[in-house]
C-alpha positions as CSV (number, residue, x, y, z in Angstrom):
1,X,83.1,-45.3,-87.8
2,X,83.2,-48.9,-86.1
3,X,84.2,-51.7,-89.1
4,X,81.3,-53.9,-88.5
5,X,82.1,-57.9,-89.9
6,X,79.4,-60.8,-90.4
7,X,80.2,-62.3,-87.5
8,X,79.9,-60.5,-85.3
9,X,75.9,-60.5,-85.9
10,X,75.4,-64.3,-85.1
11,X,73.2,-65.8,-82.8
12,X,71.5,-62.3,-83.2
13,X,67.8,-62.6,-84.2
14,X,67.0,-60.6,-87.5
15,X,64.1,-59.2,-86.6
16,X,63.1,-56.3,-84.5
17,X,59.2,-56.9,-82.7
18,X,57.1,-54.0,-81.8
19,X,55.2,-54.2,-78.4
20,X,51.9,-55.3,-79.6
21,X,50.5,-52.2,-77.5
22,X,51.6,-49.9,-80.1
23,X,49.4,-51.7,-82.7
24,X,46.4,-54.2,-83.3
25,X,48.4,-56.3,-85.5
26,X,52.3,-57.8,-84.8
27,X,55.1,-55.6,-86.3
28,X,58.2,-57.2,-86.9
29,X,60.7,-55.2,-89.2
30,X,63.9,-56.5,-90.1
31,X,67.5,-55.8,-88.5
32,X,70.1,-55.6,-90.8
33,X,68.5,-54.9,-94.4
34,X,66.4,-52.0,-95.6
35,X,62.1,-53.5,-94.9
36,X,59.7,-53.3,-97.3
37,X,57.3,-51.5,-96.0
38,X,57.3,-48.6,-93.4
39,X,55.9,-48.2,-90.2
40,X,54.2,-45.7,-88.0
41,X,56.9,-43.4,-86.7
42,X,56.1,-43.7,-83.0
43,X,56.6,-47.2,-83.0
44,X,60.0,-46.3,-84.8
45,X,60.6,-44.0,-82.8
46,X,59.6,-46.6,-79.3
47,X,61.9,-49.5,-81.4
48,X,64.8,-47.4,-81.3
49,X,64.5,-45.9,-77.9
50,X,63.8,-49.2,-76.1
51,X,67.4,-50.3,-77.9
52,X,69.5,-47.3,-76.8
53,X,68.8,-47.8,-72.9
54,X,71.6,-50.4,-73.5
55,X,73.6,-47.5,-74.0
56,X,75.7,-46.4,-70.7
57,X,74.7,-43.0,-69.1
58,X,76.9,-40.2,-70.9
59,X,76.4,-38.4,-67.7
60,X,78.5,-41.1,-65.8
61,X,80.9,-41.6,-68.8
62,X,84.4,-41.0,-67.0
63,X,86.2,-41.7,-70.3
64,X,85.1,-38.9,-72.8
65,X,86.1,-35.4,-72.9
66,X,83.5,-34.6,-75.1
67,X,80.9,-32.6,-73.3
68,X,77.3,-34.4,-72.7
69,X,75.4,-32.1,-71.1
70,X,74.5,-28.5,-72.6
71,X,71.9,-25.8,-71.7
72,X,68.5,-25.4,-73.3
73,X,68.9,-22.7,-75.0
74,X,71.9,-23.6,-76.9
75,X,70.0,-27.1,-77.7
76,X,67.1,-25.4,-78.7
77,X,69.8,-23.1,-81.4
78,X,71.0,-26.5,-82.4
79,X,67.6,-28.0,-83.7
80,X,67.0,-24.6,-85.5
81,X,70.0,-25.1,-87.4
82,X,70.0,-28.8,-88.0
83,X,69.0,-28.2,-91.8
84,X,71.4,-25.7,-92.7
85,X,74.4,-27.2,-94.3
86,X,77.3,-24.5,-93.5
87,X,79.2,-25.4,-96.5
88,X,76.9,-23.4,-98.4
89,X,78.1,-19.6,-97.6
90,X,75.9,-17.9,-100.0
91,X,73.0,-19.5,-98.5
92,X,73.1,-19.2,-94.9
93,X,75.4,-16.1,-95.0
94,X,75.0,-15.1,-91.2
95,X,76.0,-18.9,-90.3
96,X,79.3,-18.0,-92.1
97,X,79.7,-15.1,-90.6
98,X,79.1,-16.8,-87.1
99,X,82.2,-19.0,-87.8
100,X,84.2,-15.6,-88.6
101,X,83.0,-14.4,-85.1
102,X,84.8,-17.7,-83.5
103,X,87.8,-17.6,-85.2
104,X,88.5,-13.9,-84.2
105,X,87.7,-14.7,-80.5
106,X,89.7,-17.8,-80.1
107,X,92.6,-15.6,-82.0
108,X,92.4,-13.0,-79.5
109,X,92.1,-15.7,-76.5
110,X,95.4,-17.5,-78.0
111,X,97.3,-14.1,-78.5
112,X,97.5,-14.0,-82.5
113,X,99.4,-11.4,-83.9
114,X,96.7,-9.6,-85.4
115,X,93.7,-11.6,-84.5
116,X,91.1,-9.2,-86.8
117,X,92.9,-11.1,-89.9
118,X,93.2,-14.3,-88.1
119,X,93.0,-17.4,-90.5
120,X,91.4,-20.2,-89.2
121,X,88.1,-22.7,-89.4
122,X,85.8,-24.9,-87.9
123,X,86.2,-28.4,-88.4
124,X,84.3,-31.7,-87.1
125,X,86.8,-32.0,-84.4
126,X,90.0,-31.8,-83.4
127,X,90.5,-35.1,-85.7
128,X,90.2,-33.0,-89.0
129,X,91.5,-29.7,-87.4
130,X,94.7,-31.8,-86.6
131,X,94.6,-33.1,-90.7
132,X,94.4,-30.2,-91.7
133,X,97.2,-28.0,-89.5
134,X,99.7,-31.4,-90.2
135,X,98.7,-30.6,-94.4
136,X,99.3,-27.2,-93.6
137,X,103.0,-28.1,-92.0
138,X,104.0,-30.4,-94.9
139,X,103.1,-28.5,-98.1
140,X,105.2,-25.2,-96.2
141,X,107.9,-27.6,-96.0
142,X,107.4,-28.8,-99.1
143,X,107.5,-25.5,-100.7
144,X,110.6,-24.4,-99.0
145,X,112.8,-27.6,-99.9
146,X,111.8,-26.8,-103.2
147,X,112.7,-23.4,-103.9
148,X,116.0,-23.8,-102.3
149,X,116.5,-27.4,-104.8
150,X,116.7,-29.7,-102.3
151,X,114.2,-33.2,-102.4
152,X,110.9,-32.9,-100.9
153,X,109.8,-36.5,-100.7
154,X,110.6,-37.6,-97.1
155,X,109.0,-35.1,-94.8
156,X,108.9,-36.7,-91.0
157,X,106.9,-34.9,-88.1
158,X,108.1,-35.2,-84.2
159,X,105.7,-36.0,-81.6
160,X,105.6,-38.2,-78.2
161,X,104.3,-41.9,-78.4
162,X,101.1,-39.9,-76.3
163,X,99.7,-38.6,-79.0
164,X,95.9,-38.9,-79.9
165,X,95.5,-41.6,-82.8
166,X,94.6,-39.0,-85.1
167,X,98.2,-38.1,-85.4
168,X,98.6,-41.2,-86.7
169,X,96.3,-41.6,-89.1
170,X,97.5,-38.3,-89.9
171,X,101.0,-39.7,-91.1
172,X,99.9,-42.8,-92.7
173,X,97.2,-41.1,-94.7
174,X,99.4,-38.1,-95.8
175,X,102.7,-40.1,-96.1
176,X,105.0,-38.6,-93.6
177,X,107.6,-40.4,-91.6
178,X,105.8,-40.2,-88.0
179,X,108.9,-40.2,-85.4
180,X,107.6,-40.7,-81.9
181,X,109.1,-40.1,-78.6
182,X,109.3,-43.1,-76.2
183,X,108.0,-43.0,-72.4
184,X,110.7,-43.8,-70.0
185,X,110.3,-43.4,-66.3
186,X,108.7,-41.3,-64.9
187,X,108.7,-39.3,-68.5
188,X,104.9,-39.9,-69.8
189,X,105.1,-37.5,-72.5
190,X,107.3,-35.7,-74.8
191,X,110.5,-33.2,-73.8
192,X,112.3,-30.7,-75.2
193,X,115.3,-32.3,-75.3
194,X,113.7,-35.7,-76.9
195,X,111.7,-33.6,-79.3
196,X,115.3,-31.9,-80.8
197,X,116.9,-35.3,-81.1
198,X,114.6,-36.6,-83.6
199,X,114.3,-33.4,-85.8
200,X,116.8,-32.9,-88.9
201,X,115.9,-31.2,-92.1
202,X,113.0,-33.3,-93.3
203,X,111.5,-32.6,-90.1
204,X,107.5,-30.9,-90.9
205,X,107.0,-30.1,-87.7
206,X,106.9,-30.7,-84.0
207,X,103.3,-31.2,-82.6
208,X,103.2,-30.6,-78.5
209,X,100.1,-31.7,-76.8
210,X,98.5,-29.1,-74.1
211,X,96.6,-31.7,-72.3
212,X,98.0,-35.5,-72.9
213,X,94.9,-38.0,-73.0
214,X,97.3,-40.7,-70.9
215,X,96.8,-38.8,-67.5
216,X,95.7,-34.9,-68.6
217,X,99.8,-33.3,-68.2
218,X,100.9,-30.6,-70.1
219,X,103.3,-30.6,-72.7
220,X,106.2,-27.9,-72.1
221,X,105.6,-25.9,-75.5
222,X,107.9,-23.3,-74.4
223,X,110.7,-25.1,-73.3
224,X,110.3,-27.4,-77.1
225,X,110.0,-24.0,-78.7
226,X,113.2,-23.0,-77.3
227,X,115.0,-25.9,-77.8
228,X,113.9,-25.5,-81.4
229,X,115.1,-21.6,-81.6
230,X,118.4,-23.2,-80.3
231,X,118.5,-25.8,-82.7
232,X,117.7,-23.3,-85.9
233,X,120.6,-21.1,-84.1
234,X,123.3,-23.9,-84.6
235,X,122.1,-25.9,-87.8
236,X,120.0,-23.5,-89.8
237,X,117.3,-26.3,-89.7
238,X,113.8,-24.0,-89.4
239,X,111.0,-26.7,-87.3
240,X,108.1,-25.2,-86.5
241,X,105.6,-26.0,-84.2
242,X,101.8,-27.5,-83.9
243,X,100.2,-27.2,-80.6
244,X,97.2,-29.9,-79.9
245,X,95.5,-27.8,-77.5
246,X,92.0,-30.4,-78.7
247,X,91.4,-30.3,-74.2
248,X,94.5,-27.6,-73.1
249,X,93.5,-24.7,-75.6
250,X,90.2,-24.6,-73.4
251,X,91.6,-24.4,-70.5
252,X,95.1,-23.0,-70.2
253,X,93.8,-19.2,-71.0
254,X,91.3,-18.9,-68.5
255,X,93.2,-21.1,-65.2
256,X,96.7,-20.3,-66.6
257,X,96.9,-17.0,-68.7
258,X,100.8,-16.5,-67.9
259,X,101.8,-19.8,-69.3
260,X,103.1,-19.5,-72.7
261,X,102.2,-22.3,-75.2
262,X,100.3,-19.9,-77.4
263,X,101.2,-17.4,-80.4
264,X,103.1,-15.4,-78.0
265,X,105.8,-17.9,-79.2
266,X,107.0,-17.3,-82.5
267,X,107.9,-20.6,-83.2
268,X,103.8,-21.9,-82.7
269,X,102.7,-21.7,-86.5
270,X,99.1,-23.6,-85.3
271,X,97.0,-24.4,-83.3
272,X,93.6,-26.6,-82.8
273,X,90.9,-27.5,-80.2
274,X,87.8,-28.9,-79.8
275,X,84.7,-27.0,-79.1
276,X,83.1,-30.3,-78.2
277,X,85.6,-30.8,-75.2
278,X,86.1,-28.1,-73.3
279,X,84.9,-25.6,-75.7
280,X,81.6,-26.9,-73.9
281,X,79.5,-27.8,-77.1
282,X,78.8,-31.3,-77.9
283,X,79.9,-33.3,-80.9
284,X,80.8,-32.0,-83.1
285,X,83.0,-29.0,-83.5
286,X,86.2,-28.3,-83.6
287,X,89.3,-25.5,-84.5
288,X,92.1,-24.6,-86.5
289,X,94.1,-21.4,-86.2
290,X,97.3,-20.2,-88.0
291,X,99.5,-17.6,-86.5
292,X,99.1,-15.7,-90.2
293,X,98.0,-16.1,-93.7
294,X,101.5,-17.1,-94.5
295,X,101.7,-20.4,-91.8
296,X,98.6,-21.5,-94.0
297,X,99.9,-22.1,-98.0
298,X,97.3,-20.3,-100.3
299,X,97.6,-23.3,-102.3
300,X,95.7,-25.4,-100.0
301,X,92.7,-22.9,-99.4
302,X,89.4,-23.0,-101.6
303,X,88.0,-19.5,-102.8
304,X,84.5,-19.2,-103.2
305,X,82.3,-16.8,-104.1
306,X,80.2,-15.1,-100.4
307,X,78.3,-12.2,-101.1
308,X,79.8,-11.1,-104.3
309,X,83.2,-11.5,-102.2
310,X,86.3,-14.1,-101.6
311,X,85.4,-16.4,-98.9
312,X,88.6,-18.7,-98.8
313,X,87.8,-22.4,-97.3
314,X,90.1,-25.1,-95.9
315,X,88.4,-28.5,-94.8
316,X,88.4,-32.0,-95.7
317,X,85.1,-32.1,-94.9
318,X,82.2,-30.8,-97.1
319,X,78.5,-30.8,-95.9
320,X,77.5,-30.0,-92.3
321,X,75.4,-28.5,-90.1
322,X,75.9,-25.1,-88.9
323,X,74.3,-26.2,-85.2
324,X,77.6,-26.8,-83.1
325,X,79.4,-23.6,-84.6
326,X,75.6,-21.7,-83.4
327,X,75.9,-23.2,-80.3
328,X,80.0,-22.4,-79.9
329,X,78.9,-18.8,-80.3
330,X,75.8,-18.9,-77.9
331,X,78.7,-20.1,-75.1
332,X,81.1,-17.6,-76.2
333,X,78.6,-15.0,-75.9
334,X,76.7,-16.9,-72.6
335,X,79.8,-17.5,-70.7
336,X,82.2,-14.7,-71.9
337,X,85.8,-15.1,-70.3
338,X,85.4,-14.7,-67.1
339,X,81.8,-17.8,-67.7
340,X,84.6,-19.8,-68.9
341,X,86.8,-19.5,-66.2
342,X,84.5,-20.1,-63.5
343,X,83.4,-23.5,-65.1
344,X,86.4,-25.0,-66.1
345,X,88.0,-23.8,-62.6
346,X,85.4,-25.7,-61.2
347,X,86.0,-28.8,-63.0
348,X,89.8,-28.5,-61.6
349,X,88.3,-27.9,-58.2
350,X,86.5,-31.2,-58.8
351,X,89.6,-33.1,-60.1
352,X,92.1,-32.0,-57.2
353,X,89.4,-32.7,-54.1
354,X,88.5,-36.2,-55.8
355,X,91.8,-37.4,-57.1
356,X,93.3,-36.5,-53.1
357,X,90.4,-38.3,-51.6
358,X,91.2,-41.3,-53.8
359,X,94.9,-41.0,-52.7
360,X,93.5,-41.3,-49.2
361,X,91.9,-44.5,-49.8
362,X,95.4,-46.3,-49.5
363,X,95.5,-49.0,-52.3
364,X,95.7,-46.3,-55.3
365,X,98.5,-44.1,-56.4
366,X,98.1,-40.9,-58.4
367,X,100.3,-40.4,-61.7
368,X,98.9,-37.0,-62.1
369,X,96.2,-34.8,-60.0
370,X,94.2,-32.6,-61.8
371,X,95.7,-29.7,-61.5
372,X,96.8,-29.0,-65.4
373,X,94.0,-30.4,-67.4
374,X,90.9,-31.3,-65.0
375,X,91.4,-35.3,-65.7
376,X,94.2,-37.4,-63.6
377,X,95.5,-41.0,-63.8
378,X,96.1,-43.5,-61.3
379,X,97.3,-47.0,-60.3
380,X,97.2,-49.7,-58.1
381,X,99.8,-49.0,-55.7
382,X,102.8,-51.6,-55.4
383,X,101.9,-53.4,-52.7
384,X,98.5,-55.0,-53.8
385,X,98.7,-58.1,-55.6
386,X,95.2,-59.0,-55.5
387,X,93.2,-56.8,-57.7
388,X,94.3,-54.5,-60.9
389,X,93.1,-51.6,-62.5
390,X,90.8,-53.6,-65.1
391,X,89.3,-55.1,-61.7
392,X,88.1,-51.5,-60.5
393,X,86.5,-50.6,-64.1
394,X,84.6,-53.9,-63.7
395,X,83.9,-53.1,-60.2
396,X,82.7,-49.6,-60.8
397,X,80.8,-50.1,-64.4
398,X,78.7,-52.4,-62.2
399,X,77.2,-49.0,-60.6
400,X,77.0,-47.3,-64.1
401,X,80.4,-45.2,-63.4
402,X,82.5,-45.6,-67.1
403,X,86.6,-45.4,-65.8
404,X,88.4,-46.7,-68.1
405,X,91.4,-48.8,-67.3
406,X,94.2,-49.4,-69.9
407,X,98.3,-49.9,-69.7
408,X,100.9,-47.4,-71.0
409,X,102.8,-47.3,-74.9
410,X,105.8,-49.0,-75.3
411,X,108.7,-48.5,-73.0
412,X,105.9,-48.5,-70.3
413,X,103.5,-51.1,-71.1
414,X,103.9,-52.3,-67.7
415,X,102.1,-49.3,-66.4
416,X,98.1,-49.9,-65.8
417,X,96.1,-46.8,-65.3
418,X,92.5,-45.6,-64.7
419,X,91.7,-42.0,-65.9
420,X,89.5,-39.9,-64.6
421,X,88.0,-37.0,-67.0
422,X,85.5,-34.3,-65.2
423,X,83.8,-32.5,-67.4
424,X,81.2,-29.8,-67.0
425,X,78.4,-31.2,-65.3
426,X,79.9,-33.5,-63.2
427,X,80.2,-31.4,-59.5
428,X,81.0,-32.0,-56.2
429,X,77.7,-33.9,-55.6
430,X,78.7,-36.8,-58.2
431,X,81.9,-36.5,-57.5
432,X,81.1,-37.6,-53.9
433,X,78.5,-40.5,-55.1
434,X,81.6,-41.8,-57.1
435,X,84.0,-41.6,-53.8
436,X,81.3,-43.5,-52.0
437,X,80.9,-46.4,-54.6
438,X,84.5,-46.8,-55.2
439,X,85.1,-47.1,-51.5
440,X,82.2,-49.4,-51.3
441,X,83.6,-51.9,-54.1
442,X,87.3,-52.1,-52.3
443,X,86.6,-54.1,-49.7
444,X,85.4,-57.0,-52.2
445,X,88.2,-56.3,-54.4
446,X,90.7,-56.4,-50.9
447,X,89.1,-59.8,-50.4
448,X,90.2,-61.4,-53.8
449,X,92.8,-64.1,-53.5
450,X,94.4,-63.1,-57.0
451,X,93.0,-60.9,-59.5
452,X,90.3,-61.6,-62.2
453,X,91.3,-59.3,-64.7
454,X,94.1,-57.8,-66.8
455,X,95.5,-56.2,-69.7
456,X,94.6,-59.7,-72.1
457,X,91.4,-61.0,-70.7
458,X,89.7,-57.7,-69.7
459,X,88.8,-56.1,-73.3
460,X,89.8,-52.9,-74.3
461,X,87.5,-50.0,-73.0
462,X,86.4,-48.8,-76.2
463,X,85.3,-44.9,-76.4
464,X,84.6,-44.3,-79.8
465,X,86.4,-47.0,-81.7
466,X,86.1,-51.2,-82.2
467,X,86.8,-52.8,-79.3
468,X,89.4,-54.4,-80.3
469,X,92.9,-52.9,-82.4
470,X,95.0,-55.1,-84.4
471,X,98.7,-54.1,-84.9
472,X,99.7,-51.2,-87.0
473,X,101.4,-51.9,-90.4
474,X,104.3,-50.1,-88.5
475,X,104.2,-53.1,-86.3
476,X,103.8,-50.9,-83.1
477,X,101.7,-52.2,-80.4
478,X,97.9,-51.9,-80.6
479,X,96.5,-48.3,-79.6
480,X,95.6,-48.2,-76.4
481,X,92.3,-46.8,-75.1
482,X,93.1,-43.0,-74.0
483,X,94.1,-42.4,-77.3
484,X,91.5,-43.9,-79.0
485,X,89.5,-41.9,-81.9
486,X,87.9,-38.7,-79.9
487,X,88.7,-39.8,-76.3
């Protein structure tokens, strides 16, 4: 949630005024404390809708990953289960048992060993499913170090400097060392051989990403996972691994079934997604999966009583709604595997033809295509002087299009991207009106003498966090927008 301060409400009336049309007398209610009195809930209701057209379309939101669009039915499954917290198994038992159902299919899709005793849970997005796998990772450790006598008290985790921020907040909360892997080059994202060199015995865990938020690449979980075998091999030292799969773990089994970055490698102990990415539902839902009961410590899980039985529970959240689990199941069901593969081969279809028709265009060049997760990056190409990235967002948010435009982590920080994310919902039709209006802005943007934005003066393209970052305590560089919260 954004940290709202004082100031930034000045110069900001108070009051909220009611169209007179909605009532005989004035209404004015106040803005920022709690009125006195209540009011007629359509003119709430018109108050609060007249405010959120300030919002930008969600349809034209290049940024997210997180679906906005979803059929009526599964809307309409949504509302019915608004009201029924999910916590509370013995209440709404089928509910609970609907969250069984999607851990045993998203087992069997990610090639568990025995995915009919599958352990996993839904969670309120890949955020907490990524809490919880990184809790699961350092109490194992712990538990190891101490049955063989050795100190337990400076656990470290490996990951590239892409990582989503929740990763982050992962280590600081928890208090492990977080060791991240620089860019350099051409090198956007973390490598086998980078990974190994940071690992030693404190080492929790290394977490790959199937789908980096930067520019959409795939992480190469197999070749980390063998690096790994090779270290164990030579030095004893056991790392296993976490695979982010929040975008990748939606899309790698149905466009790339013979890639390995699954269970099928030993070495993966976890796993997590979001169902409100590419799992198709919107916010929020997401997944955690352990290869077996013994990859999760039982000293973490909750046991509850369900139906005079053991229902075992792992979350950091408590009260929810069922809804987005319902409405996970209706597209499991809807879709089935071959529904899945059709859409989200269509989204890559979408990335590949747009990001080559931007190529075309002549002042852009593409850092990644499409063709792994459907989102690519690109930047202004060498030769152009007179116009940046942070120029095109402007350019383009003046249509309604949201492209976000934001530079590199450390060891890159001169790189300056825009990402493009295509989601379901956005087709070849939209695709084409976006072509049309970025073509239409360049020659204005050609015609600049020097440009009028950049990396200080054009405000961070906030998607789900403040709009502006300070430092972390760590003293790295502020968090740039791709990895911002659930981007």
């Amino acid at each position: 949630m954004p940290l709202k301060r004082p100031h930034q409400h000045r110069g900001v009336s108070k009051h909220l005024t009611a169209n007179p049309v909605f009532s005989r007398e004035p209404i004015s209610v106040p803005r920022f404390k709690l009125p006195h009195d209540g009011i007629d809930p359509d003119v709430a209701y018109q108050i609060i809708h007249d405010e959120l057209m300030l919002d930008g379309n969600a349809r034209l939101n290049l940024a997210t990953f997180v679906s906005t669009w979803a059929e009526p039915q599964a809307q309409a499954l949504m509302a019915e289960c608004a009201e029924k917290n999910m916590i509370d198994k013995d209440e709404y038992p089928q509910t609970a048992e609907v969250e069984a159902r999607c851990v045993h299919m998203l087992a069997d899709l990610w090639h568990a060993p025995d995915p009919d005793r599958a352990v996993g849970c839904s969670t309120t997005g890949s955020s907490e499913a990524a809490m919880l796998a990184g809790l699961a990772l350092k109490r194992r450790w712990q538990h190891r170090r101490r049955a063989e006598g050795k100190p337990a008290d400076r656990p470290n985790m490996v990951m590239g400097i892409n990582v989503q921020v929740c990763w982050e907040k992962f280590a600081d909360y928890f208090e492990v060392e977080p060791r991240y892997v620089p860019m350099e080059g051409e090198r956007y994202c973390l490598s086998a051989e980078t990974a190994v060199e940071l690992c030693d015995e404190n080492t929790i865990g290394v977490v790959a990403v199937l789908g980096s938020t930067f520019d959409g690449a795939y992480e190469p979980v197999a070749e980390i996972a063998a690096a790994l075998d090779a270290l164990q091999e030579r030095t004893g030292i056991d790392v296993p691994v976490h695979v982010d799969g929040a975008s990748g773990g939606m899309i790698a089994p149905f466009l790339d079934p013979e890639l390995p970055w699954d269970f099928r490698l030993p070495r993966v102990a976890s796993i997590n997604t979001s169902g409100h990415k590419y799992g198709l539902v919107m916010p929020g839902v997401g997944w955690a999966l352990w290869r077996d009961a013994e990859a999760l410590p039982d000293d973490l899980v909750f046991h509850v009583n369900y139906l005079g039985g053991d229902m075992p529970t792992f979350a950091l959240n408590f009260s929810r709604p069922g809804a987005q689990v319902i409405a996970q199941y209706y597209n499991f069901l809807r879709l089935g595997f071959d529904g899945y593969r059709m859409v989200q081969q269509t989204c890559r279809d979408v990335a590949t033809r747009l990001s080559a028709e931007i190529a075309k265009l002549g002042p852009f060049t593409l850092l990644t295509d499409g063709s792994e997760l459907p989102v690519f990056a690109f930047r202004v190409s060498d030769d152009i002087d007179n116009f940046t990235v942070f120029d095109v967002s402007a350019a383009l948010r003046e249509r309604g299009w949201l492209v976000p435009a934001y530079t590199f982590p450390e060891h890159r920080t001169d790189l300056a991207a825009l990402r493009v994310v295509i989601r379901n919902g956005f087709g070849h039709d939209l695709a084409d009106l976006f072509l049309e209006d970025l073509r239409r802005v360049l020659p204005r943007l050609k015609a600049q003498a020097a440009p009028h934005r950049n990396a200080e003066n054009a405000g961070a393209f906030a998607h789900g966090a403040e709009t502006k970052e300070s430092p972390r305590k760590s003293g790295k560089p502020a968090v740039p927008a791709a990895r911002r919260a659930e981007s």
